[in-house]
C-alpha positions in Angstrom: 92.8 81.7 77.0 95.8 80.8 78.4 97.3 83.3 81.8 100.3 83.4 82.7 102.0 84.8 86.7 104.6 83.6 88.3 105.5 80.1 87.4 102.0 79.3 86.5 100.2 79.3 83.3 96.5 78.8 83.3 94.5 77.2 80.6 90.7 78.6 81.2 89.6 77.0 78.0 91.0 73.8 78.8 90.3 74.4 82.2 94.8 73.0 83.4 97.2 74.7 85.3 100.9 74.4 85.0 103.5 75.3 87.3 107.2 75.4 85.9 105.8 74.0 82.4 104.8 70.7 84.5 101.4 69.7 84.7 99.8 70.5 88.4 97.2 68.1 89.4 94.1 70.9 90.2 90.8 70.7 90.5 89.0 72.1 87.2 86.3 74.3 88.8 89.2 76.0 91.1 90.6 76.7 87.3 87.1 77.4 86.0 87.0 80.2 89.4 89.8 82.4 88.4 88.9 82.5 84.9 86.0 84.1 86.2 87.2 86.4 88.3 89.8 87.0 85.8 86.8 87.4 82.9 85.2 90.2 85.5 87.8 92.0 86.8 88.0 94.8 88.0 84.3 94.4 88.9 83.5 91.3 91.2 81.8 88.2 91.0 78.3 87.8 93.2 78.0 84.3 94.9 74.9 83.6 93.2 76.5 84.1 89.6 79.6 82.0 90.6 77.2 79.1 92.2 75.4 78.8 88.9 78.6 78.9 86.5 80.4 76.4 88.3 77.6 74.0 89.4 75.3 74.6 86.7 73.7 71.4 87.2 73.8 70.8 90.3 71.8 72.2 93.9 75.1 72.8 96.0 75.1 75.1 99.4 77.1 78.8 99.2 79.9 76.9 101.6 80.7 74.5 98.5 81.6 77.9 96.8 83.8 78.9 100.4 85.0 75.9 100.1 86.1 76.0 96.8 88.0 79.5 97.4 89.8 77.8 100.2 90.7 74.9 98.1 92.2 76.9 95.6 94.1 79.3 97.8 95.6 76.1 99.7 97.1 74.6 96.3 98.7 78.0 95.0 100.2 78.2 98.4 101.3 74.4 98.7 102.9 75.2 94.4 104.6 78.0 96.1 103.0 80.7 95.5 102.7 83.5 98.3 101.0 86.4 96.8 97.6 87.3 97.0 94.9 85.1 94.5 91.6 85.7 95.5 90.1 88.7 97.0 86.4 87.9 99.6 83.8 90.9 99.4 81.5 89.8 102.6 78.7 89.8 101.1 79.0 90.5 97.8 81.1 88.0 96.5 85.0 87.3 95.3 87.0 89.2 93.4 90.7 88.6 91.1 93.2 90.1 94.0 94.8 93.3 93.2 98.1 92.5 93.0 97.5 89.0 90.7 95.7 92.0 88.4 98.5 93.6 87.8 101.3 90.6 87.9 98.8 89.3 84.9 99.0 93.2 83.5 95.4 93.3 83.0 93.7 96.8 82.3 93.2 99.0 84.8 95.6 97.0 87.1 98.5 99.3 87.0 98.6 102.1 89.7 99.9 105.6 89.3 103.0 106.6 90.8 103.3 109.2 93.0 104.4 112.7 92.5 108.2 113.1 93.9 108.8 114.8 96.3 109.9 118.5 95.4 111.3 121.6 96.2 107.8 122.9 95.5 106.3 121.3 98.3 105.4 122.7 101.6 107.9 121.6 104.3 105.0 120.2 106.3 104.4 118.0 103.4 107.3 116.8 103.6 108.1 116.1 106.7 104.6 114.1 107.0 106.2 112.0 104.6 109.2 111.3 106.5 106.9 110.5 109.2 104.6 108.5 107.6 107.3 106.0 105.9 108.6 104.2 109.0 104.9 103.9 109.9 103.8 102.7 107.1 106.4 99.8 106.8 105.9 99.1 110.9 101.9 98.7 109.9 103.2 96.1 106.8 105.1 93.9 108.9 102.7 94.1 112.0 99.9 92.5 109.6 102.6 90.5 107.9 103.5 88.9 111.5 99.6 88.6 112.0 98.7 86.7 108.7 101.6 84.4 109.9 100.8 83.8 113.1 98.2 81.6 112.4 100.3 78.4 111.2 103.1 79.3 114.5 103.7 75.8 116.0 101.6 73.9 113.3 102.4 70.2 112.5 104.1 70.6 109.1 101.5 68.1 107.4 98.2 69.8 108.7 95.9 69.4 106.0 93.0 72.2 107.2 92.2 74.1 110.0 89.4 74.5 112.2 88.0 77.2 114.9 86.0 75.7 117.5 84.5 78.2 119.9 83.2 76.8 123.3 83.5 79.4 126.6 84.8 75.7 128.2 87.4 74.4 125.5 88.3 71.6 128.7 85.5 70.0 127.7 85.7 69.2 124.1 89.9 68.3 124.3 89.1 64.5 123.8 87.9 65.5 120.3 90.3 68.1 119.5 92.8 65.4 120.1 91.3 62.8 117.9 90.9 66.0 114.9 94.8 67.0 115.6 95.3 63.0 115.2 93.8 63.5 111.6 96.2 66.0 110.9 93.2 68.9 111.5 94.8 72.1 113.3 92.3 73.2 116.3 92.2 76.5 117.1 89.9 77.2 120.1 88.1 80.4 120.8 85.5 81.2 123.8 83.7 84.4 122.7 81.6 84.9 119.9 83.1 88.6 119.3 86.6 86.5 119.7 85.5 84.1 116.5 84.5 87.0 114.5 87.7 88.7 114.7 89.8 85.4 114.4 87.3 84.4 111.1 87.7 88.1 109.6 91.8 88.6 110.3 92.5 84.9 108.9 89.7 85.2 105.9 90.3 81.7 104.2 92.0 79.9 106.6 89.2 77.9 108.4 87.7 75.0 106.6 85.2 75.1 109.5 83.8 76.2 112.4 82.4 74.2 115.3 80.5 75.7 118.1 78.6 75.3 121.1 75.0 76.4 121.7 75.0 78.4 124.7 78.1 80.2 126.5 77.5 82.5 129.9 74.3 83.6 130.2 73.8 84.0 126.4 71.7 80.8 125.4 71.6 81.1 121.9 75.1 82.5 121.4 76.0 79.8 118.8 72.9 80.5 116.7 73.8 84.2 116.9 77.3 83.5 116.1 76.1 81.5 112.5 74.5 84.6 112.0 76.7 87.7 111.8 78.5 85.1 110.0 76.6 84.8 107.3 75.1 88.3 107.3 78.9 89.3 106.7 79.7 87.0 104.0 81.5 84.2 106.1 80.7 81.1 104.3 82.8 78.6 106.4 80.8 75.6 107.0 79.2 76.3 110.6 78.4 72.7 112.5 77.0 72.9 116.1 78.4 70.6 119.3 76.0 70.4 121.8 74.2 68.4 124.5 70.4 67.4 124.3 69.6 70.0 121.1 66.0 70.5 120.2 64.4 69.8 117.0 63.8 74.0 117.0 67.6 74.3 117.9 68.5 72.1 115.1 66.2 74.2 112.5 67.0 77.5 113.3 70.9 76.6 112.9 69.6 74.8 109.2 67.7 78.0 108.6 70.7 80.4 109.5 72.7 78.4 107.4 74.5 76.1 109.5 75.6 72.6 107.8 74.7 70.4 111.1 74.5 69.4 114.7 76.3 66.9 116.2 75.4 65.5 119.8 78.0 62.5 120.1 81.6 63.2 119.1 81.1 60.1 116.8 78.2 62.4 114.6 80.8 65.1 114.9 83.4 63.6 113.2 80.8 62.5 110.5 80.2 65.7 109.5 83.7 67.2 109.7 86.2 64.6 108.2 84.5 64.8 105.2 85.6 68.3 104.2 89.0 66.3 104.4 89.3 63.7 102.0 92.9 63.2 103.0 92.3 61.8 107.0 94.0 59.0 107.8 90.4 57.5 109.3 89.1 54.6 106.9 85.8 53.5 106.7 
């Protein structure tokens, strides 16, 4: 069936995407995604579901799906589009967006209007209203400015973005260097409360997260951090950055769902500049 929002037109059966009637060069399992969602809406889809539809004959990780989502978002947004696409249910799985339900005008999208205002209503009503408006639209903008806040002082070619959370970010600036070099955006965070806000207020933005293994007196706060993670749905690939790791270290972060430890900050970069196939670094 063919979709079409926007300037885009999606093709689900032929699995092509169009923006302004030209063709726009997309990966056909991010097309393959939304038809999904599209397909299921309003209900969600679970990861498990999505996994097996779109890599039905392949083993992949849940972060290939994450990954995927992120992927997708990014070329809508680099086409021009700024509206909502995909919707992340921690836990659960990924749902069509709201508003893309109803640009597409698919059933049960469209939401009631309210009731005017009358001479019928109490003048406490009322007045709430008043109230309420300015509040409402000062709430909009604040999360507005927040959302944006993330790309403030950006290069304007940055081609992914990564958290790296370290209680001694002096330590690791060597490497963040060498990632900015590659056109990766390094955004540093020293608490593992502080990463889980930054991961949940800027859902989708990360391609990654690197972390230490102990900060303060907390020596397994990087394990813990992998953790609530993906207990809440996060499926950003998770590598740790540490000194002397032990082989238990390096199974519980497998087991929590980690993607790998890096000692050296040459087996660091072997496991992050492949998420971007568009470094600069040659083999």
């Amino acid at each position: 069936m063919k979709f079409r929002f926007n300037r885009f037109e999606l093709d689900t059966e032929l699995l092509s995407l169009t923006v302004g009637g030209a063709p726009l060069a997309a990966d056909a399992r991010g097309v393959q995604l939304l038809g999904l969602l599209i397909e299921a809406w309003p209900e969600h889809r679970e990861q498990r579901f999505l996994l097996e539809k779109i890599w039905p004959t392949t083993v992949v990780a849940h972060w290939s799906l994450a990954r995927l989502v992120s992927d997708t978002r990014k070329l809508f947004a680099n086409a021009g589009y700024t509206g909502a696409l995909i919707q992340t249910l921690h836990g659960r799985g990924y749902r069509l967006a709201p508003e893309l339900a109803l640009e597409l005008g698919l059933p049960g999208s469209a939401t009631e209007e309210p009731p005017s205002p009358s001479r019928h209503w109490p003048r406490v009503a009322l007045l709430s209203l008043v109230l309420a408006l300015p509040l409402a639209a000062g709430i909009a903008w604040w999360q507005a400015a927040e959302s944006d806040r993330l790309t403030v002082g950006e290069a304007a070619d940055v081609i992914g973005r990564v958290l790296w959370v370290d209680d001694h970010p002096e330590n690791n600036l060597e490497e963040r260097r060498f990632l900015e070099s590659q056109r990766i955006a390094v955004y540093a965070a020293t608490s593992t409360d502080d990463a889980l806000k930054l991961l949940a207020m800027y859902d989708g933005r990360y391609d990654a997260v690197i972390s230490d293994m102990g900060r303060g007196e907390e020596s397994l706060a990087g394990l813990k951090l992998v953790e609530a993670m993906r207990e809440g749905g996060d499926e950003t690939p998770f590598y740790m950055y540490t000194i002397f790791p032990s082989e238990e270290q390096r199974r519980l972060i497998i087991n929590a769902g980690g993607q790998g430890v890096a000692v050296t900050s040459k087996e660091l970069y072997g496991l992050i500049l492949p998420l971007f196939p568009e470094t600069r670094v040659s083999d």
